[in-house]
N, C-alpha and C positions, 0 to 999 in steps of 0.2 A: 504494500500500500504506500510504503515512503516513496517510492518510483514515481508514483501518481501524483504526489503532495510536491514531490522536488519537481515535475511537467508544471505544475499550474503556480509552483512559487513563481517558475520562470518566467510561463505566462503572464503573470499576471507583473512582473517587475519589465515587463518589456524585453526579453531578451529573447533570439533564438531558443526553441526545444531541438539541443543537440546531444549528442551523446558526451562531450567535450563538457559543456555547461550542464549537461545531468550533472553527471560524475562528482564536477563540483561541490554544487549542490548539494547532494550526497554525502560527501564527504568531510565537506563543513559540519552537517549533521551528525554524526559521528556513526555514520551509516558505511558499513563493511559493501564493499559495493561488488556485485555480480556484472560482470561485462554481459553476458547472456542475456539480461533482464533489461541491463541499459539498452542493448542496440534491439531488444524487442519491442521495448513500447517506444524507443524513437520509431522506428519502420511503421507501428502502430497507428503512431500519429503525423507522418508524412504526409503533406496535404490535408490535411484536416483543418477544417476552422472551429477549434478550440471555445472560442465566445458560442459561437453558432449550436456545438454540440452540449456546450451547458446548458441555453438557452430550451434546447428542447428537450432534454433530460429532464431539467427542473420544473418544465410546464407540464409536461404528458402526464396525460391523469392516468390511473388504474381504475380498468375496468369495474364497472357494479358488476352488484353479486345478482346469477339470476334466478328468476320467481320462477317458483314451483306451476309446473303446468297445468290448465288447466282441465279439469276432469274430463269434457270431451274432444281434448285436442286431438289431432289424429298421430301418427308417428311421422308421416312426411315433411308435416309440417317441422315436428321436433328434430327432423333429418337435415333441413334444411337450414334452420336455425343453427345449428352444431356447425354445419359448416361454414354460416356465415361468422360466427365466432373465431372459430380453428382459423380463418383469413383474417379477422378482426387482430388476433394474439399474431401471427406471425409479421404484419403489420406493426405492432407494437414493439415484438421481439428485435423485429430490426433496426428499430429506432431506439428500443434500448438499447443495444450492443453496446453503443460509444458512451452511453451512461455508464453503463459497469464498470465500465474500463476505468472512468473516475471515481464508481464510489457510488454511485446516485441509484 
């Protein structure tokens, strides 16, 4: 998670996110530093806009919970439904992905 926390000190002090200025970072921290980890979440965040992906991290709502069907629904209907969820979550899924990555 400190990998994460030294990306967005950076970002947020205006510097390049490099593996150069992680490491730093890091190691001011008094963070034992994995090269491994560094050059994964720089590659991670290559091209990324940083503001952009907190921005919708932090707004995306989670899904309601849903209501019990009623008694004479039929199952197509409940088929159909299901899938338009199952689209609904992978939709979601992928817009969280770059949330996880910071934490959100």
């Amino acid at each position: 998670m400190e990998y994460v926390y030294g990306a967005l000190v950076l970002h947020a002090a205006g510097k390049p996110v490099n593996e150069e200025n992680l490491k730093k970072v890091l190691t001011a921290a008094g963070v034992k530093v994995d090269e491994t980890r560094v050059k994964a979440l720089t590659a991670a965040l290559e091209g990324v806009n940083i503001d952009e992906a907190i921005a919708t991290a932090a707004v995306m709502p989670s899904a309601p919970a849903a209501a019990p069907p009623a008694a004479g629904e039929k199952k197509e209907d409940k088929k159909k439904e299901e899938k338009k969820e199952e689209e609904k979550v992978s939709e979601e899924e992928a817009a969280a992905g770059l949330g996880a990555l910071f934490g959100l």
